[in-house]
N, C-alpha and C positions, 0 to 999 in steps of 0.2 A: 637019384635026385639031381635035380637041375641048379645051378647055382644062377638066380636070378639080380640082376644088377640095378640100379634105383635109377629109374628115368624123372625126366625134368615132371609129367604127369604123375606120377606117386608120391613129389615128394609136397608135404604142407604143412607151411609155417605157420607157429604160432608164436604169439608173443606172451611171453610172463616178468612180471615184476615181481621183486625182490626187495625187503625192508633191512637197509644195513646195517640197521641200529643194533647195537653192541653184538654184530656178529666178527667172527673171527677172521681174521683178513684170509689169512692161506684160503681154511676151507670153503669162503664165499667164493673166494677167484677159481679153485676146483671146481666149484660145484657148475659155476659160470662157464667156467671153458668147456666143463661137457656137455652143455645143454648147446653153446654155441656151434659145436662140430655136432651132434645128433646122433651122443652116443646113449640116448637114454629113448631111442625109438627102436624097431624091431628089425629094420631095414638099412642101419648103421653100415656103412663102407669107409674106409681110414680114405682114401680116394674122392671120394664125392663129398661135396658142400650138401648136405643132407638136416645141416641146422636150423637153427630158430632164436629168434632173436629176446633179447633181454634187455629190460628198463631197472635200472639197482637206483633205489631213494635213500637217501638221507646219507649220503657217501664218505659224509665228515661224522660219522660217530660211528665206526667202527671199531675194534677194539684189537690188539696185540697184546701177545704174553710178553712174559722176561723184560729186558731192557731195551727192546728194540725201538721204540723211542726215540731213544740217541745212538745207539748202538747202530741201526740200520742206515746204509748210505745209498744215495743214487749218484754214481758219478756217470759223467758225459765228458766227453770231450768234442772240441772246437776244431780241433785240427788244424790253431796255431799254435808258436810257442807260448807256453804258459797257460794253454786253452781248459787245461782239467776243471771242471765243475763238480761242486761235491754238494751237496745235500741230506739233510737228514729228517729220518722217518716224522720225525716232528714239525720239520718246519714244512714239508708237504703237506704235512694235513691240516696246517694252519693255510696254508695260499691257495696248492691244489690238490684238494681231495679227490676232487675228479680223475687226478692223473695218476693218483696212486692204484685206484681198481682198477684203472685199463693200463697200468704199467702190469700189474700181475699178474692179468689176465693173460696180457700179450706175452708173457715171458712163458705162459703154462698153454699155449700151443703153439702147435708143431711146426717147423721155422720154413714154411715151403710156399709156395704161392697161393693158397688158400685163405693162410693167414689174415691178407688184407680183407680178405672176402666177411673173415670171422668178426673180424674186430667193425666193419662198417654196423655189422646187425647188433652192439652193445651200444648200449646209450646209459650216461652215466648223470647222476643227478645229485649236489646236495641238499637241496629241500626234499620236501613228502611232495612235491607237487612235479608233475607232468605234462607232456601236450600229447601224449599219444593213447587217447581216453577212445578215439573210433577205432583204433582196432582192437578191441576189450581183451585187454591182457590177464593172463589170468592167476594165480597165486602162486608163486612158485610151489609152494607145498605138496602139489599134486603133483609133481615131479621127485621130488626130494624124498621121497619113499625108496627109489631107484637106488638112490645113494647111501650108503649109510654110515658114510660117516660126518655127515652133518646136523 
């Protein structure tokens, strides 16, 4: 057998949205980072952008076990002195619930030059409403068979 490799012609995106309402943070941003890389098509290469892009609604009502709440932090730094920034899982998803799915998305692929490629096709949302109705996206669910631990 031939080991055939995925040209820019084979590959085609589609688009699906996701309801985040009380799903679980990890396994939403799993389930997202594989659909973003196109590891749930037949023709998957860890090498080639072979993804598809995702719309996640309602961004602010998703749900965490344990304590993480306040237990979870997001630091940053400034890169002056005293520059540390600390944040907690709480007070993001009171301000930016948007930044919290594409933080743990972006943390759950692969740190190489792809990346940006990945994260351009996630659009993140907290309302139920969208603008991207003409390229009729379609349930995640028909995916989510793939996976099973969601």
């Amino acid at each position: 057998m031939k080991t055939v490799d995925a040209r820019k012609l084979d590959i085609k995106r589609e688009w699906y949205v996701v309801d985040a309402t009380g799903k679980n943070l990890g396994r939403l941003a799993t389930l997202i980072a594989n659909i973003l890389r196109g590891k749930h098509k037949p023709y998957f290469q860890p090498d080639v952008d072979v993804g598809d892009f995702v719309i996640v609604l309602n961004a602010d009502k998703i749900s965490v076990t344990g304590n993480k709440l306040t237990a979870k932090e997001y630091k940053w730094h400034t890169n002056r002195p005293g520059g540390l920034n600390v944040r907690t899982l709480q007070w993001m998803l009171e301000n930016k619930p948007e930044e919290v799915i594409r933080l743990a998305v972006e943390r759950m692929l692969p740190k190489n030059k792809l990346q940006k490629r990945f994260m351009k096709r996630l659009k993140v949302y907290t309302g139920s409403e969208h603008k991207h109705h003409a390229q009729n996206p379609k349930d995640i669910n028909e995916v989510v068979k793939l996976f099973k631990n969601f």
